[in-house]
N, C-alpha and C positions, 0 to 999 in steps of 0.2 A: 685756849687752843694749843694742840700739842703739834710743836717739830718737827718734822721728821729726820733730820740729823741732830747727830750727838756727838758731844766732843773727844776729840782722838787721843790727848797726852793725859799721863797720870796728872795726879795734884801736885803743880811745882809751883813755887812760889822760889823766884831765884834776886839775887841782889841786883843793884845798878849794873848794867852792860858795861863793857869795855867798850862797846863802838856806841857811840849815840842813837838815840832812835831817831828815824828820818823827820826833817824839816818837811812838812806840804808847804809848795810855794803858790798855791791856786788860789785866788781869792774872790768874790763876787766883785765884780761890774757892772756898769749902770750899762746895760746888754738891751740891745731890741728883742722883743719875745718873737723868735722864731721858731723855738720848738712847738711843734703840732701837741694838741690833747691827744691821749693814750700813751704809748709805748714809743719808743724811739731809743732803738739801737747806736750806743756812742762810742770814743775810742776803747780800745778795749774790748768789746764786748759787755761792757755794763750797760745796762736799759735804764733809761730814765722814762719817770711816768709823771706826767703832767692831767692834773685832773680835766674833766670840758667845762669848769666854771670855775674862778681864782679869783677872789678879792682884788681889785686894781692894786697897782703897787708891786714893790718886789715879796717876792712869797718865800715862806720858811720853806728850808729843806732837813729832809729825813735819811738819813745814808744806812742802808741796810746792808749789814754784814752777815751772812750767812754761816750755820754751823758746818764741820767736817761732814764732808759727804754731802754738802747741802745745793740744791742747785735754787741760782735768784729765781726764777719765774714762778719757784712754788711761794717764797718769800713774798715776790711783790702779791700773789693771788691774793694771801692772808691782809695784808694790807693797804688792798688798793680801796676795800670800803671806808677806813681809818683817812686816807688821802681826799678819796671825796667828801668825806664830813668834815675834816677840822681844816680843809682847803692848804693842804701840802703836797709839796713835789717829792718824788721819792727819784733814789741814784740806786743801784742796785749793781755792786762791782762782782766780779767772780774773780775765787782764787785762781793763779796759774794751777795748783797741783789741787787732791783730792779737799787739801785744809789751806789755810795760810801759811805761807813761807815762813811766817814768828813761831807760827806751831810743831811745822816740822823741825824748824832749827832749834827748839827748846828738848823735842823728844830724840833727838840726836846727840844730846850736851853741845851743842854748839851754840856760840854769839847769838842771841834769840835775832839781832837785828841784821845779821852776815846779808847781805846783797842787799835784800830792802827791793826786792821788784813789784811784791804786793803794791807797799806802799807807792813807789815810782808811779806803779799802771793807778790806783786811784787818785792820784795828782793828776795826770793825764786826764783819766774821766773825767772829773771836777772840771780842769780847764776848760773842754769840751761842752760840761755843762755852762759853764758861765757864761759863754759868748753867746748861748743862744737861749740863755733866760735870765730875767732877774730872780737876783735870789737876797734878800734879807741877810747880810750877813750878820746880823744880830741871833738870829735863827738858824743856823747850822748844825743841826745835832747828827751826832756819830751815835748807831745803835747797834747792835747785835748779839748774835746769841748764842752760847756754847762757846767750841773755839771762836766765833764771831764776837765773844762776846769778852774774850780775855786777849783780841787783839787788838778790838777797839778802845776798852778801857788801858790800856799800855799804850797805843797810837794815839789817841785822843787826849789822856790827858799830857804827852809831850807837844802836841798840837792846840794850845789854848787860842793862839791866834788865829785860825780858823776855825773852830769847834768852839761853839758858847755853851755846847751840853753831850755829856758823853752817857750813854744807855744801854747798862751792860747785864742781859736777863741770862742767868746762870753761868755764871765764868767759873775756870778751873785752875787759871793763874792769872798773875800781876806784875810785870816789869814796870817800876814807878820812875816816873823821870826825874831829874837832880832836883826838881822843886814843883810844888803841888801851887795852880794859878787858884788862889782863893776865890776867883771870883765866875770860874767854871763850874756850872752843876753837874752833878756827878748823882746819878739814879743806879742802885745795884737791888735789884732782885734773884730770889732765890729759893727753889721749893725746901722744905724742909727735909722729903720724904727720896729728894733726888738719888739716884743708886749709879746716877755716870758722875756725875762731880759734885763728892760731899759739898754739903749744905754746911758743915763745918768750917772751912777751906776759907769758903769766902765770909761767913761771920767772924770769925778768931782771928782771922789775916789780913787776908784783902780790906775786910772795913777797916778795921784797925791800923794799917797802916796807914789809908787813906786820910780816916779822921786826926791820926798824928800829923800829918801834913801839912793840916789844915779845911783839908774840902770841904768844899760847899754839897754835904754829901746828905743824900736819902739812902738809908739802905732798908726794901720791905721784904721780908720774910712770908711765905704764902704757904700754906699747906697744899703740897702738888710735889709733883716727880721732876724730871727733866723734860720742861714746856713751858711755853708762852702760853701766862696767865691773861687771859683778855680783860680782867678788871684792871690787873695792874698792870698792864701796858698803856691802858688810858692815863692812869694815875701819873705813868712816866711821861707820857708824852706829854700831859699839863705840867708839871714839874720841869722839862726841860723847854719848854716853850716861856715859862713865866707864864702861865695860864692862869695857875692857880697856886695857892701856897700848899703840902702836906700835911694830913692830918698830925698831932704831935707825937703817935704812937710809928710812923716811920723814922724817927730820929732816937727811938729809944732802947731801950736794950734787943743789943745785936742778935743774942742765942733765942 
């Protein structure tokens, strides 16, 4: 399934920040389920979507980050059949401006992390969600795509303590935090044929730093443009679930 936004800054790939990237302080609680099935409007403006049938127990959550230009309600469309099947809740935050605040502060030369109000408002959401669902905190995966997808892979893996899996489909950069949590999965796909953010960028770079780190990394390679591959978005989503192990040609040569 193809996107319809695509991401806004050249191919930057810049060193550790001067400012740290933001701490999330939100974390699941053993919460009464008071969120209703479907859609439910939370601080912020991010929508969370509770399926009409959930395994008893606290349930994984899915946090979709949307590309430049992207608005969540086309996001959560594409994945609200993936929520009823594999029985996840999905969080659906919106940037304040047209991309994320990491984004525009990267394509300005500025501190990619200067203010941090993305991150702020989805700490907020999350709170918001927690109190009124159980959530598995073993199952918190951070995903997105495009610019979505190179702010949650930089937000997420400085967030190990909240995020057990970070799922980053087409990114076009990588701010890496001072240390890679090895025991965080980390899913990077990437079309080969993409003409908005080489398919280079994140083979040669992005993985590559990762794998120096340490992660606990899949990175799959698809033949496709700039979109969300529906085979291999299953693939990630078993991968950051601990569903299922990777076949061993995701672990093998990057190009």
């Amino acid at each position: 399934m193809r996107h319809p936004a695509v991401g806004l800054a050249a191919l930057i790939v810049v060193a550790s920040p001067a400012v740290a990237a933001p701490l999330l302080s939100s974390r699941p609680v053993a919460a009464t389920a008071t969120l209703a099935p479907g859609e439910t409007t939370l601080a912020n403006g991010a929508v969370a979507y509770r399926p009409a049938t959930l395994p008893p127990g606290p349930a994984p959550l899915l946090i979709l980050l949307h590309g430049a230009g992207g608005y969540p309600l086309d996001f959560l469309e594409q994945m609200k059949p993936v929520a009823d099947q594999r029985g996840l809740m999905l969080l659906l935050p919106h940037s304040r401006g047209r991309t994320w605040d990491f984004i525009q502060n990267l394509a300005a030369e500025r501190d990619p992390w200067r203010g941090g109000l993305d991150a702020h408002r989805l700490d907020q959401s999350l709170a918001d969600l927690f109190a009124r669902a159980p959530v598995d905190p073993k199952h918190v995966v951070l995903l997105g795509f495009s610019d979505g997808a190179s702010y949650g892979l930089s937000l997420g893996t400085a967030n190990p303590q909240l995020f057990s899996a970070v799922v980053a489909l087409s990114p076009g950069m990588f701010v890496p935090p001072d240390s890679i949590d090895r025991e965080q999965r980390v899913f990077i796909a990437h079309g080969r044929g993409d003409h908005v953010l080489a398919f280079q960028n994140t083979s040669e770079t992005i993985v590559r730093q990762l794998r120096g780190g340490g992660a606990k990394l899949v990175f799959r390679p698809f033949a496709g443009d700039h979109q969300i591959d529906g085979k291999v978005l299953l693939e990630a989503l078993d991968f950051a679930l601990g569903l299922q192990a990777p076949a061993p040609a995701t672990t093998s040569n990057p190009k």
